[in-house]
N, C-alpha and C positions, 0 to 999 in steps of 0.2 A: 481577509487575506491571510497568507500565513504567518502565524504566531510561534515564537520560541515556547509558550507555556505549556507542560506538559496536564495532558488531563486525565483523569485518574479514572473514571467511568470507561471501559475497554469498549461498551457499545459507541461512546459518543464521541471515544477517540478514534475509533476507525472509521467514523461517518465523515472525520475532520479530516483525515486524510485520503479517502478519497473524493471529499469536494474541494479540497488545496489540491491533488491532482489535478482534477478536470480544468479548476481555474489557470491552473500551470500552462496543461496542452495547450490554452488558448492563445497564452503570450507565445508560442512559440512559431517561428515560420511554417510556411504552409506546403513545404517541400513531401514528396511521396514519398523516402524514409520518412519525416515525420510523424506524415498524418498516419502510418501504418503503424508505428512503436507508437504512436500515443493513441490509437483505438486498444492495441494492447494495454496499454498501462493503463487506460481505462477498464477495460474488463477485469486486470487483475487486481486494481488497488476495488473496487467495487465490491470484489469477491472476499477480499477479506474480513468485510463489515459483515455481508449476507451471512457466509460462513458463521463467522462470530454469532449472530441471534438467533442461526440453524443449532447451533452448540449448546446455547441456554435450552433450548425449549427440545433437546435431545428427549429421545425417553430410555436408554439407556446408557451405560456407561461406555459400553464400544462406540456407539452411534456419537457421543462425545465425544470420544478423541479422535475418533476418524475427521470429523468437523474440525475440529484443532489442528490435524496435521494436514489440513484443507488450509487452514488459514493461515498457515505457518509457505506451505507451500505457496501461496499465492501471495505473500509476503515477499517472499524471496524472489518468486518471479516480476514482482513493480519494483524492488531493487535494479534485477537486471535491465528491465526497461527505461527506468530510470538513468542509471549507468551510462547505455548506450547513447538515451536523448544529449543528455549531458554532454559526452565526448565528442558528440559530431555537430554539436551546433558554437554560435560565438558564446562568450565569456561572460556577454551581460546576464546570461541565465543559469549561468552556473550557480548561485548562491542560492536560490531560489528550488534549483536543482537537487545541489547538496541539502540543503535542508529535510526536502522530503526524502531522499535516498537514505537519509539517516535517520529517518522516522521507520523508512518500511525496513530498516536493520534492527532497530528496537521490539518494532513488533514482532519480527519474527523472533527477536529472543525469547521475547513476553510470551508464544504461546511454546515453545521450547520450553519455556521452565513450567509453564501449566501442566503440558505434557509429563515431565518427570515429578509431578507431585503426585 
C-alpha cells in the first residue's frame, strides 16, 4: 500500500507511484467520471516511470531532456488527474489522494530541477 517513505532510486520511485496509483483507482467508485480520470491517471502516472528509463538509456543529451520534460509533463498531468478524482468523490479518499497528488508534485519538481542542471 502506500507508504509516507521517500525512496531515493527515481526508477523505483516512479514504479511506486504508479502502482499506488492503480491500487488507488481501485478503492475508488465505479462511476463514468471515475472510471475515465482514472484510465487517465493511469496512463499518465505510467508514463512517468516509461519516460524516466527512456531518459537513462537516451543516446544523446537532447533525446534526454526531451524524456525529462516527458516526465515532468506527465507528472503534472496525474497531479491534475489526481486533483479532479479527489474533488468529486467523498472524503474517505481524500488522504490516500492527497498523498499521491503530493508525490506526482515532487516529481515534477525532481525532474524540473534535473532539467536546470
Amino acid at each position: 500500500m502506500i507508504k509516507d517513505k521517500k525512496v531515493y532510486n527515481l526508477e523505483e520511485r516512479t514504479f511506486i507511484f504508479a502502482k499506488n496509483c492503480r491500487l488507488f483507482i481501485k478503492k475508488i467508485s465505479k462511476t463514468v467520471s471515475n472510471l475515465e480520470d482514472g484510465k487517465q491517471l493511469i496512463r499518465s502516472s505510467g508514463s512517468v516511470g516509461a519516460n524516466y528509463i527512456e531518459a537513462n538509456e537516451s543516446l544523446s543529451k537532447k533525446d534526454f531532456q526531451m524524456r525529462i520534460k516527458i516526465c515532468r509533463k506527465e507528472a503534472k498531468e496525474s497531479a491534475y488527474w489526481l486533483r479532479l478524482i479527489i474533488e468529486t468523490n467523498d472524503d474517505n479518499i481524500k488522504k490516500q489522494g492527497l498523498l499521491l497528488y503530493n508525490e506526482a508534485i515532487e516529481l515534477k519538481k525532481i525532474f524540473s530541477s534535473i532539467l536546470n542542471k
